[in-house]
N, C-alpha and C positions, 0 to 999 in steps of 0.2 A: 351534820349528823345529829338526829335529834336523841338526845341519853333517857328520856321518856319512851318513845318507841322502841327502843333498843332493850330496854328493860323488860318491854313487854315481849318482845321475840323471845328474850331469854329464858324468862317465865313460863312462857308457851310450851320451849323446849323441855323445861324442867318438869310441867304437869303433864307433857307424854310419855316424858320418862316414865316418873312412878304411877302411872297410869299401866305402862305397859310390864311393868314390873309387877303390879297386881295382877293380870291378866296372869302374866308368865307364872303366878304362883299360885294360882288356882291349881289342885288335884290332877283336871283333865288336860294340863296342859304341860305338865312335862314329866319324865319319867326318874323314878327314884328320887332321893332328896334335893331339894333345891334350895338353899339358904338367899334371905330376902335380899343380902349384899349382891349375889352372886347375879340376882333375877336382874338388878338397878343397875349391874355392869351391862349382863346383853341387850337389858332395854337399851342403854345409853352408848354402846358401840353399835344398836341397829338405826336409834332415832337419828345418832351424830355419825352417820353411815360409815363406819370406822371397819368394822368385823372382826376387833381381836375379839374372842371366847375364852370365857373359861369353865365353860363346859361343850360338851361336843352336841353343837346342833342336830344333826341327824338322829344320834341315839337319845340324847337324853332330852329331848323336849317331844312333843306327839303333833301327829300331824294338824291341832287346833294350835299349839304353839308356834310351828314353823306359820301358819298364817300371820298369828300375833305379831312375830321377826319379821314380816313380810309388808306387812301393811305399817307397822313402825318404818320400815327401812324408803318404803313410799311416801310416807306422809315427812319422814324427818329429811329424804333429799330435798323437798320441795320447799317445807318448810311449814307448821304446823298453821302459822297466821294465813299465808299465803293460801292453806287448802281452804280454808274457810272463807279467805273473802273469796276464793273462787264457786263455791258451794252458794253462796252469797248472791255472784253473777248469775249464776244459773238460773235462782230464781228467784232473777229479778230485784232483785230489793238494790235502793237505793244505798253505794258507797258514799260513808262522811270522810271527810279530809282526814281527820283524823287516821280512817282504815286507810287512806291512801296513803299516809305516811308508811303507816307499817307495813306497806305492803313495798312501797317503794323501799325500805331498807331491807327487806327480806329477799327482796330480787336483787337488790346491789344497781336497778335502775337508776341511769342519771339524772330523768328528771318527772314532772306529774304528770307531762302530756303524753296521751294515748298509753295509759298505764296498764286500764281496761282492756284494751285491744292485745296489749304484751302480754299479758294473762292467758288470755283466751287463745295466743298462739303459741304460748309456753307446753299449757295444756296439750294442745292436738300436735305438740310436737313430740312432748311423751310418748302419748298413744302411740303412736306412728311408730317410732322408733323402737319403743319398748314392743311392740304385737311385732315388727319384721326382725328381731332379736328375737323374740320367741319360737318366730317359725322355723328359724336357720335350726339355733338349738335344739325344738323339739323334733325335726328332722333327723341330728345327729342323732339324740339320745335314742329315737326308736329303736334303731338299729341293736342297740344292746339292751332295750327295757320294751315290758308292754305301753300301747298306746298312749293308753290311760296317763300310765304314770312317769311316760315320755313328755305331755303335755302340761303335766305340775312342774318338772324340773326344769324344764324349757323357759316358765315365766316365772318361777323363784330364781335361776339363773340371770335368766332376761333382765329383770328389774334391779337384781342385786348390783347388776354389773355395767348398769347405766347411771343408777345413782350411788356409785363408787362403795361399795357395801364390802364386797368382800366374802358376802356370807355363802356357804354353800351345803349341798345338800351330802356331798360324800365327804365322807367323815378324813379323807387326806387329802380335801380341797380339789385341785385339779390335776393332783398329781400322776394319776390315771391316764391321763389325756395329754401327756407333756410331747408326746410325738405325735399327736392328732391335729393336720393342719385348719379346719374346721375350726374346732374349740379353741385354739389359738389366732384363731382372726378374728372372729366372732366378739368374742367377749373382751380382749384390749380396745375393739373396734368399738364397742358400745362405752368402756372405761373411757377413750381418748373424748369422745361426743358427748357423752355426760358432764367431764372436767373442764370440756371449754366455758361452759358458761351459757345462759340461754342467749343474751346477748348477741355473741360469738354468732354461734347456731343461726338467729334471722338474719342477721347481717351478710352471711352467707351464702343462706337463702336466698334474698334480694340481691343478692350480687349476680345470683346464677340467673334470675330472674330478669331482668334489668342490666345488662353491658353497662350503659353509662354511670351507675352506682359508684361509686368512690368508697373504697373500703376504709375504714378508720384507724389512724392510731392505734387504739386499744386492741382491734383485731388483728392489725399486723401484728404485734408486740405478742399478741395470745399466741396464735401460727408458729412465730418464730422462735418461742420461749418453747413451747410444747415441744416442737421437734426436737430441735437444739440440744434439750434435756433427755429426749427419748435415745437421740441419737449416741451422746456421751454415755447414759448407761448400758448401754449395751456393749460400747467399746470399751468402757469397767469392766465390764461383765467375764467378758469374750478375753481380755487377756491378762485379767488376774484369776482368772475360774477354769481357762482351756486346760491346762496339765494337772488342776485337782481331783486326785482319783473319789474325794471323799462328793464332790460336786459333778460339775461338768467331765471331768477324765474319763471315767466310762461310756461319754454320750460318742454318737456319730455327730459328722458337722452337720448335717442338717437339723438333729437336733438339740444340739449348741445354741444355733441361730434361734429357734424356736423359743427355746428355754429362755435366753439373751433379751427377746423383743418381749417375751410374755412377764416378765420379772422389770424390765425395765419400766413400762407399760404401769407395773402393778404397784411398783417403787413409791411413785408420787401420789397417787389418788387411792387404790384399790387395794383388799385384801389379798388377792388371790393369788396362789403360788402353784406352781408345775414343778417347784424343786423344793428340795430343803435347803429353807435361810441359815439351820444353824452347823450347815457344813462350809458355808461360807466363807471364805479366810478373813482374817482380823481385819486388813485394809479394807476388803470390800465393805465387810459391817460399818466401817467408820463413814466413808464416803458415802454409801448412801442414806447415810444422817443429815445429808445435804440437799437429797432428790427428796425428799419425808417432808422435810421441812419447807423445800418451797410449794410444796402439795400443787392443788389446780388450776382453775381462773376463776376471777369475782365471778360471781352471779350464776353459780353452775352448782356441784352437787358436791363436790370437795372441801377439803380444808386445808389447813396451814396458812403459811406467809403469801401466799399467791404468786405468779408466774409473774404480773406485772411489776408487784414491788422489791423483786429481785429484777427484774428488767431495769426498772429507774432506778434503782440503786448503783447497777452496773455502770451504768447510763451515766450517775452523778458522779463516781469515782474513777471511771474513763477522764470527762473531761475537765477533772480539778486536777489531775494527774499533769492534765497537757495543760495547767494556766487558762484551761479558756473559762468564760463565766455564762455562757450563753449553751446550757445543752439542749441537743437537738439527736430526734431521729427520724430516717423517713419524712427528710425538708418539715416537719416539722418541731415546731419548739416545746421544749418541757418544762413550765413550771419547776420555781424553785421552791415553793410549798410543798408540790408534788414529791420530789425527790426526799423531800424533808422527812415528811411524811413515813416515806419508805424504809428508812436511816431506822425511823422510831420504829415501825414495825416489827424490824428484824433484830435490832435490840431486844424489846421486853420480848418478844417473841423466844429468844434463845434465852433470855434470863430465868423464864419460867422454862422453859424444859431443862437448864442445865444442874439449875437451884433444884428441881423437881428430883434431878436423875441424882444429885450428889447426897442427897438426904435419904431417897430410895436406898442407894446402895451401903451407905452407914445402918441403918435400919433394917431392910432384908437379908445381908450379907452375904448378897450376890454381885458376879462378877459386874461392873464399871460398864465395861462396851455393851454387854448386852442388856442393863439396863437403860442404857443412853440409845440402841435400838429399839427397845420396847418405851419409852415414854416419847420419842420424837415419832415414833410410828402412831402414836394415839394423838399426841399433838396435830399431827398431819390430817388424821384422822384417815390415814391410812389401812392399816392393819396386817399387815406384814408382820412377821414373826420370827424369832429363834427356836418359839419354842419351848414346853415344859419336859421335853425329851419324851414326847407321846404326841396326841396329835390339837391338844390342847394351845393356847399363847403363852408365852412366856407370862406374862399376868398372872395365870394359875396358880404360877408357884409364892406368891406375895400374899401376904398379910392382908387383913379384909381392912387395916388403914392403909395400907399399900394400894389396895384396887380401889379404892375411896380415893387416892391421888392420880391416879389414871381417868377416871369414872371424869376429874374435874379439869384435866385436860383434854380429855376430847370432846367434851364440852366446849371447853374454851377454841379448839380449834374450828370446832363448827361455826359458834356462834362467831367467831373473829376475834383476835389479838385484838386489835386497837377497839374495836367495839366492847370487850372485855372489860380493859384496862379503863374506858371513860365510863362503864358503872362504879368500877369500886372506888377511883379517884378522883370522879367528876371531871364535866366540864369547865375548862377556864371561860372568867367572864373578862371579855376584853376589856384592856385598861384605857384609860385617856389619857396615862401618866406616860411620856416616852424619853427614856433615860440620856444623857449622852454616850454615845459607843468607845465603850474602853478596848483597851487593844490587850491581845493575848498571844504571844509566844507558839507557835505549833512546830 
């Protein structure tokens, strides 16, 4: 991991930020007052494709701002370096090693060979998927809107909810549509394909393509992490939510289910919610503090800890459990770097959101849980909500140093925990010195 290139990504995402926070404060772009704190939050929940608000996209920005949200929320899944060396490819100019660095950490690539080629099929894999997302959606939406403006919400939908955004154009998110089978396949279906990772995505590809392909580690691990996690939230869901009349109580069971897959779905990667988070009972808010935080897969449109380094985590606490010293999954073997690695992740990972949430709640003087929802939800870069008891993020109701400490973890969740952690404390420079091994008591 080069802490040079890494710097530079972060940079990148920092001058789209208040790039798009001047946009957002221009006159014709949003309605009523907009304070310049307020502009650098929804820059930076669109660019770090997160969607808490705290102000109501629909009403209060115009339809040159919902662009501004739109193309931030595009450029920032992708990744700001990454659109320009592809602008780059197009035409033609020669990449230096240098851009291929950056571009290789911006995709989470394993290595420089056919980096080019990944590019240019990450690309038309957007396209593709983002335009047959739009058609499903702009289909449904006609039905209740004209043409025209069937076709807007169709690809601000579309796009928001491929690259795990969150953002939406009705002002109670999806809440409208929590019994529409449609909208609820649709858009977890774009969330789950976005979250895998581009990687994921070819690999899958060529697999379909190609019988004889051999799927990878890393993709089984994504597959079975992804479900895995889809599947236990739901089963949260469905029996701590089934008899609350303030929640799920009043739905039919098909509903339920709906609600159950759409929210679990939305838990780890996306904003978007068909219920309210903040009738949700205490247990549940706490738990899914857990699905937030291991967010989506490297090299996809998500944040948090990632799917895999809770997988190899699992992985290395399984079998130091059982004495063995040799982990393994899927016949094959796991590095113990690897695993090491993962340990460290989810440390400083929880140290800044818990440090983040205990200082929040001395300071705001808001409730503990639901600030420990709202800052792992931004960490994740999620965006899920309790709520300002309107239709705003719990965000809204903090202090403009309060959404200045949100603002800097979902940041940090986009750009990566451990990519974070090696700007502000640097790289170790390997020693030549190698100690004798003292023994320690566990």
């Amino acid at each position: 991991m080069h802490t040079q290139e890494i710097k530079i990504i972060l940079f990148s995402f920092i001058a789209l930020i208040f790039g798009g926070a001047l946009l957002l404060s221009l006159p014709f772009a949003h309605n009523g007052e907009l304070r310049f704190v307020d502009a650098v939050f929804t820059a930076t929940s669109a660019v770090c494709v997160t969607g808490l608000i705290v102000k109501d996209t629909p009403v209060d920005f115009t339809p040159f701002g919902h662009v501004v949200i739109l193309s931030l929320i595009q450029i920032g899944g992708l990744g700001y370096m990454t659109a320009v060396t592809f602008m780059a490819v197009m035409r033609k100019q020669k990449i230096g090693h240098r851009d291929r660095l950056i571009l290789k950490e911006s995709l989470n690539h394993p290595g420089m060979d056919g980096l080019v080629r990944f590019l240019k099929i990450v690309f038309a894999s957007i396209i593709i998927i983002e335009a047959v997302g739009m058609l499903i959606l702009t289909l449904r939406f006609w039905v209740d809107m004209p043409f025209g403006k069937a076709v807007w919400f169709g690809t601000f939908h579309s796009i928001s909810a491929f690259n795990n955004a969150g953002f939406s154009l009705f002002s109670d998110n999806m809440m409208s549509f929590r019994g529409d089978f449609v909208i609820n396949m649709a858009i977890p279906l774009l969330v789950i394909l976005g979250g895998l990772g581009y990687i994921v995505l070819l690999e899958i590809y060529n697999f379909r393509r190609d019988r004889l392909l051999r799927i990878s580690t890393h993709t089984k691990i994504v597959l079975w992490m992804s479900g895995i996690l889809i599947l236990i939230g739901m089963i949260l869901l469905l029996s701590l939510e089934w008899n609350n009349p303030k929640s799920f109580g009043g739905l039919d069971t098909y509903e339920k289910i709906l609600a159950a897959w759409f929210a679990s779905v939305n838990y780890r990667t996306a904003g978007f919610n068909s219920i309210d988070f903040s009738t949700l009972t205490d247990s549940n808010l706490f738990f899914s503090t857990f699905f937030m935080m291991t967010g989506g897969s490297p090299g996809g449109t998500a944040g948090g800890i990632k799917t895999t380094a809770v997988a190899l985590a699992l992985i290395g606490v399984w079998y130091t459990l059982r004495g063995d010293t040799n982990a393994h999954i899927f016949r094959r073997s796991i590095a113990q770097y690897q695993i090491n690695k993962a340990y460290a992740v989810i440390f400083v990972a929880s140290f800044y959101v818990v440090m983040t949430t205990i200082i929040l709640s001395e300071v705001e003087h808001l409730p503990f849980l639901r600030i420990l929802f709202e800052t792992t939800s931004a960490f994740g870069t999620v965006g899920v909500s309790t709520g300002d008891g309107g239709v705003l993020s719990y965000s809204a109701l903090f202090s403009d140093w309060g959404k200045i400490n949100i603002i800097v973890l979902m940041l940090m969740g986009r750009v990566g925990v451990f990519a974070f952690t090696i700007i502000i404390v640097g790289k170790a420079v390997e020693s030549r010195i190698k100690y004798a091994e003292g023994k320690v008591i566990i």
